[in-house]
C-alpha positions as CSV (number, residue, x, y, z in Angstrom):
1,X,161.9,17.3,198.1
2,X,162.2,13.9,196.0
3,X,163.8,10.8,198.0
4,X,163.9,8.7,195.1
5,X,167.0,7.9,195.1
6,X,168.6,7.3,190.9
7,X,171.3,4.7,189.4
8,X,173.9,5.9,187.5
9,X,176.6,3.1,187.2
10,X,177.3,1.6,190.8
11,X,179.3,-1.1,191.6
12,X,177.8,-4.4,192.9
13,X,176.3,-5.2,196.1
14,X,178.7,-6.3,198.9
15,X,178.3,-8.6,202.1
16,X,178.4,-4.9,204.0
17,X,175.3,-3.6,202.5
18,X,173.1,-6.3,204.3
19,X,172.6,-5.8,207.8
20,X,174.4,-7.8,210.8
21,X,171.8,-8.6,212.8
22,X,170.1,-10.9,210.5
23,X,173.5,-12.3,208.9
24,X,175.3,-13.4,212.4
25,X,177.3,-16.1,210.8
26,X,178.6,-13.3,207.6
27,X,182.0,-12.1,209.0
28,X,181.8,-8.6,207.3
29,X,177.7,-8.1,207.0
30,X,176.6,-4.4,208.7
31,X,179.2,-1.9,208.6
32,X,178.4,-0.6,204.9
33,X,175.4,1.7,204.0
34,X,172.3,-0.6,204.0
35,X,170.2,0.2,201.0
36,X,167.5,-2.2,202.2
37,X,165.5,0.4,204.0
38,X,166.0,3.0,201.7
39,X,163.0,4.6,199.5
40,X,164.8,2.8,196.7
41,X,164.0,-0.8,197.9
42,X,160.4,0.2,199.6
43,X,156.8,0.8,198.0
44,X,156.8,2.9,195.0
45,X,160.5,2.9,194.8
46,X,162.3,1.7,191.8
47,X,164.4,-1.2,193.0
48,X,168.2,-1.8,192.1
49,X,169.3,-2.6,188.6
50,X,171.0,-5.9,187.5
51,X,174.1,-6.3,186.0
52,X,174.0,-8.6,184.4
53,X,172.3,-11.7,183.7
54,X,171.0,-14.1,187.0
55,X,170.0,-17.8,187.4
56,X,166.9,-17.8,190.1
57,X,168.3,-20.2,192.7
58,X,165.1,-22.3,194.5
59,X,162.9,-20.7,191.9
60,X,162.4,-20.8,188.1
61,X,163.9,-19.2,185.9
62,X,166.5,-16.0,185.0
63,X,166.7,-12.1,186.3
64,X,167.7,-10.2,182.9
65,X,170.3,-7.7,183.1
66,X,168.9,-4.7,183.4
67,X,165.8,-5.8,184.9
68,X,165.2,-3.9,188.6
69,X,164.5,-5.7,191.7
70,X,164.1,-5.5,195.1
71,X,165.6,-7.3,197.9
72,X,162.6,-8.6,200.2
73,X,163.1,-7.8,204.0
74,X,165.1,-8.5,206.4
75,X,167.8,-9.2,204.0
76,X,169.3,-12.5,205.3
77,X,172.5,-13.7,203.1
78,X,172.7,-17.2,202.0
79,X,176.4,-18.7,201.1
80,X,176.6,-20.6,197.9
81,X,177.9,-23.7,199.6
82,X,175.4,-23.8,202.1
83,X,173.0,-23.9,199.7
84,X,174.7,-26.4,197.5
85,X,176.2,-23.7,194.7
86,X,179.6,-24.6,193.4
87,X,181.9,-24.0,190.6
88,X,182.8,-20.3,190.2
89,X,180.2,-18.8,192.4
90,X,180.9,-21.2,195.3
91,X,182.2,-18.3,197.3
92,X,179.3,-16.4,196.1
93,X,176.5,-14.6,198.7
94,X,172.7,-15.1,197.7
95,X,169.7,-13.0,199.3
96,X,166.0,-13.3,198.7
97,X,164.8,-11.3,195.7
98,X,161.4,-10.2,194.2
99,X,160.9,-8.0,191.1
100,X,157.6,-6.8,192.6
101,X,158.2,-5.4,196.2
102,X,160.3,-5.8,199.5
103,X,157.9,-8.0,201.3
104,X,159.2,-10.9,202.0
105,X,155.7,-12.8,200.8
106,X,156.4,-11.3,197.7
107,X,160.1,-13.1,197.0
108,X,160.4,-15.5,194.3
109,X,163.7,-17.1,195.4
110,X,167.6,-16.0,195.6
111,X,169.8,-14.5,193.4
112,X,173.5,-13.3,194.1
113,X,173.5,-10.2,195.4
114,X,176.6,-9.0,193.3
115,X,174.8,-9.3,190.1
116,X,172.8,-6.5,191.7
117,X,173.9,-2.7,191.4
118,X,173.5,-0.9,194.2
119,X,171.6,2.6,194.6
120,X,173.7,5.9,194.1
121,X,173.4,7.9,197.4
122,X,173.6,11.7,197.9
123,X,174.1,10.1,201.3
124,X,171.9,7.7,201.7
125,X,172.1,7.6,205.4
126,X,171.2,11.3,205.9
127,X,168.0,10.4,202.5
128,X,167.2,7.4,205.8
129,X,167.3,10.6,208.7
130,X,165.6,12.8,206.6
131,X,162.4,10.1,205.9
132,X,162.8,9.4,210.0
133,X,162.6,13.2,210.6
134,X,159.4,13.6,208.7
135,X,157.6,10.0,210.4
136,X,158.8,11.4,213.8
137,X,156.7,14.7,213.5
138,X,153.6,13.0,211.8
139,X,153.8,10.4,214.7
140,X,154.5,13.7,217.2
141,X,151.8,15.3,215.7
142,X,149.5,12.5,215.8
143,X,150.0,11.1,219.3
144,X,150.5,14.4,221.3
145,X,147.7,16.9,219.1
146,X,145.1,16.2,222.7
147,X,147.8,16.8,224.9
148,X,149.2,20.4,223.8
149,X,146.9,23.6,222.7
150,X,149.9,24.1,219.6
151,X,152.7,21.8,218.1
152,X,154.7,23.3,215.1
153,X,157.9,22.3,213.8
154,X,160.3,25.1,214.1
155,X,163.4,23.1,212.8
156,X,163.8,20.1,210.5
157,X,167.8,19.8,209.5
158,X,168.3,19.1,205.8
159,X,170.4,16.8,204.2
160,X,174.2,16.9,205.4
161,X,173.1,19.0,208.1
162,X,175.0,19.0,211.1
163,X,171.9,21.1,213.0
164,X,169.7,19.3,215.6
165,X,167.7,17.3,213.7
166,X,164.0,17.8,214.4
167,X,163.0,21.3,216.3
168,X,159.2,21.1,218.0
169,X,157.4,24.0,219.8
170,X,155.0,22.8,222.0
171,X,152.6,25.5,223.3
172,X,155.3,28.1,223.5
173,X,158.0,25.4,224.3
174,X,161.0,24.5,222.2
175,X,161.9,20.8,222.1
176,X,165.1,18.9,220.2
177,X,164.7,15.5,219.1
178,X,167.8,13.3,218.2
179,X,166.2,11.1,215.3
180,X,167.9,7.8,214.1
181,X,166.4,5.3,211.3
182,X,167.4,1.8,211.5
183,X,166.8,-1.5,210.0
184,X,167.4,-4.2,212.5
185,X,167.5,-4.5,216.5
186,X,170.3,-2.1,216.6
187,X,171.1,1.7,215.9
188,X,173.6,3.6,215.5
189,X,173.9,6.5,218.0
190,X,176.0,8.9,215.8
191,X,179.9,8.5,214.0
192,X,182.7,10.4,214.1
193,X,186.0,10.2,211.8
194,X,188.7,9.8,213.6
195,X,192.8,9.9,212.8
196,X,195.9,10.2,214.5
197,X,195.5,14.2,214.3
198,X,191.8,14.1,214.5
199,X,191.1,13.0,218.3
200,X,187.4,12.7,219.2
201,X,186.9,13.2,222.8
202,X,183.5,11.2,223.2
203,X,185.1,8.6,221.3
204,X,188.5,8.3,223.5
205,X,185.8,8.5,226.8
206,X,184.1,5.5,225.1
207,X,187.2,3.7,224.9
208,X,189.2,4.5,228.4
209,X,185.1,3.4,230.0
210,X,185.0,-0.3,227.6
211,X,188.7,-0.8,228.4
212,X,188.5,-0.6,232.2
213,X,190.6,2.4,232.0
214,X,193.6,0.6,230.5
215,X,193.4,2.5,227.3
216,X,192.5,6.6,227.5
217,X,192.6,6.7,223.6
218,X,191.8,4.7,220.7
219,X,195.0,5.1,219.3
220,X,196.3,3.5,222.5
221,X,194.0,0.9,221.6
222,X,194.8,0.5,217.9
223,X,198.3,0.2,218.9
224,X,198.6,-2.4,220.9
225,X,196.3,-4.7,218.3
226,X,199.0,-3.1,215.9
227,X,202.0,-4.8,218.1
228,X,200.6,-8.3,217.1
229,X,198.9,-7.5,213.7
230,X,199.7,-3.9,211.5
231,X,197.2,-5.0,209.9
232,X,195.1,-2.5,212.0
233,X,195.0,0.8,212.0
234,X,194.4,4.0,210.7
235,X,194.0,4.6,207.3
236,X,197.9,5.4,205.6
237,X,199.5,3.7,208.9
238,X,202.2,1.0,207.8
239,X,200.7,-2.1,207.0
240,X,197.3,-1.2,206.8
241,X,195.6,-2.2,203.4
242,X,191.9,-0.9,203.9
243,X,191.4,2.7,202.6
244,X,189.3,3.5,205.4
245,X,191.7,1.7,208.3
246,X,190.7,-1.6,210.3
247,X,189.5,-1.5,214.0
248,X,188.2,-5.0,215.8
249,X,184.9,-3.9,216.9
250,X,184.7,-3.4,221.0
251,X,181.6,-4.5,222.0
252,X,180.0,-4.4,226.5
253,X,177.1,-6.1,227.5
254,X,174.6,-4.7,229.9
255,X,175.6,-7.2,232.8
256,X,179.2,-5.9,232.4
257,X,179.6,-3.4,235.1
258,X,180.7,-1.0,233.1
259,X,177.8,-0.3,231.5
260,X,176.7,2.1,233.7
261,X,179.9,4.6,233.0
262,X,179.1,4.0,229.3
263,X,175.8,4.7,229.5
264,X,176.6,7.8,231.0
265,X,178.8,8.8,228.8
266,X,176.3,8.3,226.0
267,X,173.2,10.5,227.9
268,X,176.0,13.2,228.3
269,X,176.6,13.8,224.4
270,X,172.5,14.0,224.2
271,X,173.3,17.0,226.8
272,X,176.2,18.5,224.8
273,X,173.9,18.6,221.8
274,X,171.3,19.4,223.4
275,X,169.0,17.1,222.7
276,X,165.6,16.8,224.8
277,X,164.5,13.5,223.5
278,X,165.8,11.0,221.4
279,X,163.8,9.4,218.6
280,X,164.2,5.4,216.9
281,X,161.9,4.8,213.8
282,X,162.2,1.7,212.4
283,X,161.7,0.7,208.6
284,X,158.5,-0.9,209.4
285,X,157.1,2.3,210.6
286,X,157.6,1.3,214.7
287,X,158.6,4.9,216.4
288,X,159.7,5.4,220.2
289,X,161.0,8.4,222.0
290,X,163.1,8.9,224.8
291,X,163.7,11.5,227.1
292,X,167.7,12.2,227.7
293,X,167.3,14.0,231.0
294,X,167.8,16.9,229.7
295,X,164.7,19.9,230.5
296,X,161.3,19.1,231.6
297,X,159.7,16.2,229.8
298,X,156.5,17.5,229.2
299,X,155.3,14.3,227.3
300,X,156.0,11.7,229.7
301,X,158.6,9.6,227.6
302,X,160.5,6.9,229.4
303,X,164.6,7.1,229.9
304,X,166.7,6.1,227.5
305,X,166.7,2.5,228.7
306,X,170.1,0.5,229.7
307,X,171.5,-0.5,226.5
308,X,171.8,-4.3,225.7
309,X,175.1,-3.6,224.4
310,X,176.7,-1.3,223.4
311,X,179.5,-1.4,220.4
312,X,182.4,0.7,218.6
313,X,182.8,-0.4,214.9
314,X,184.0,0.9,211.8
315,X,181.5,2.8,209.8
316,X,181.4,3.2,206.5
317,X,183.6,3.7,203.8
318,X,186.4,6.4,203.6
319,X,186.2,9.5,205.1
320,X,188.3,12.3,205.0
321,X,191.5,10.6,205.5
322,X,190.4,9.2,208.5
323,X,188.4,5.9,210.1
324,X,184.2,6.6,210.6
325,X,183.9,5.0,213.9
326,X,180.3,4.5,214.6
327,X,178.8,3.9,218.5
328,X,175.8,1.3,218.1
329,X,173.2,0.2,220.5
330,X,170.9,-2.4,221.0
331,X,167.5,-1.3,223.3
């Protein structure tokens, strides 16, 4: 299977597409698809597109449209005023740019990221599992090959799948693996869309255990931040402008002492699924597995450690009529 991902005629980058965690002071940077750590934007990919020409700001020189480029890594966002742009693009965002690769030693200075077209996506967050899916195995394979007499992957879900997402047999025993790709500190855990007819039990859990108990539902939630400001809500709820709703992300540190429910909470949806271990890989190739608790951990893995935080937020665009709630998690 190909992961090249191809450009047919997509809109411009947005502050969303570049990832929070480096972009702290961007209200708006994190909750879109982030096309950074996709094959696209990594060695032997083809970069994005311009559209148009671009000035290089603290470099020489212009970006043609139609030229590809990449966006070097980690993909911090410059305002124009802060770094003294004004006139039309002074409400502009810049990020570091190279027309040779993603490494950062590579960039030859900023251009604004919405003269940039982004990468089409036969969903580019499951292309992202599917490349953290393969790593996991090769890394599986690698580490554990002394350890067991036979490893063979009996399951590997595709694209869109909603099937465990890596299967291993390890001498005669059957092991599930939750994988999850990310680009920053944090990852996400899994989504779900959710609506005023579409109630998502883990989600309400998540909610009645970050509220204290005083809200057993989102919609509960959503409600009373809709008594001050209908502004928020689900999508096609009076007031509400954003085709894929508005929720004020909820976010518990670990010294809150209700981390422990939450974290509970998360280790039982492992369970549900069924997942033995759950997997990180990182865009720079840094993998580490954890065992849920669930069956025998024949390889020794540590515990899901306590989160650092733990967050709800909208995720993604549109969805079905409803609002992609994603549950994020920083290690």
């Amino acid at each position: 299977m190909s992961l090249q991902l191809l450009q047919h005629n997509q809109g411009p980058f947005k502050i969303r597409n570049f990832p929070e965690e480096c972009n702290p002071h961007v209200k708006g940077a994190g909750p879109g698809t982030q096309y950074l750590i996709l094959p696209v934007n990594q060695p032997g990919g083809q970069g994005f597109r311009m559209l148009q020409d671009a000035a290089i700001v603290n470099g020489t020189g212009m970006v043609l449209k139609d030229q590809y480029v990449y966006f070097t890594l980690p993909g911090k966002l410059y305002k124009a005023s802060d770094i003294g742009i004004g006139g039309h693009q002074s409400r502009s965002y810049f990020a570091s740019f190279s027309t040779k690769s993603s490494n950062p030693e590579d960039a030859m200075g900023l251009i604004s990221i919405s003269s940039v077209a982004k990468a089409s996506q036969p969903s580019s967050r499951a292309v992202t599992g599917k490349i953290g899916q393969d790593a996991v195995y090769q890394y599986f394979t690698s580490v554990y090959s002394h350890t067991f007499r036979s490893i063979t992957q009996l399951q590997c879900a595709h694209i869109g799948s909603k099937a465990g997402d890596l299967i291993i047999d390890v001498d005669g025993t059957p092991l599930q693996i939750e994988v999850k790709s990310y680009s920053s500190s944090a990852v996400t855990l899994f989504d779900k869309v959710v609506g005023r007819q579409k109630d998502r039990p883990i989600i309400n859990m998540l909610v009645e255990k970050m509220s204290g108990g005083k809200h057993p539902t989102l919609t509960s939630l959503i409600d009373e931040v809709r008594l001050t400001d209908p502004s928020f809500g689900y999508p096609g709820d009076p007031g509400v402008i954003n085709k894929s709703g508005k929720l004020t992300g909820i976010r518990i540190y670990q010294s809150d002492a209700k981390m422990h429910e939450i974290y509970k909470v998360l280790i039982g949806n492992f369970h549900q699924s069924k997942d033995n271990y759950f997997a990180v890989h990182n865009h720079s190739g840094t993998i580490s597995l954890y065992h849920t608790g669930l069956g025998e951990n024949v390889i020794k893995a540590p515990p899901l450690p306590l989160p650092i935080y733990v967050e709800l937020r909208p995720y993604g665009g549109p969805s079905a009529g409803g609002m992609r709630v994603g549950v994020k998690v920083k290690l």
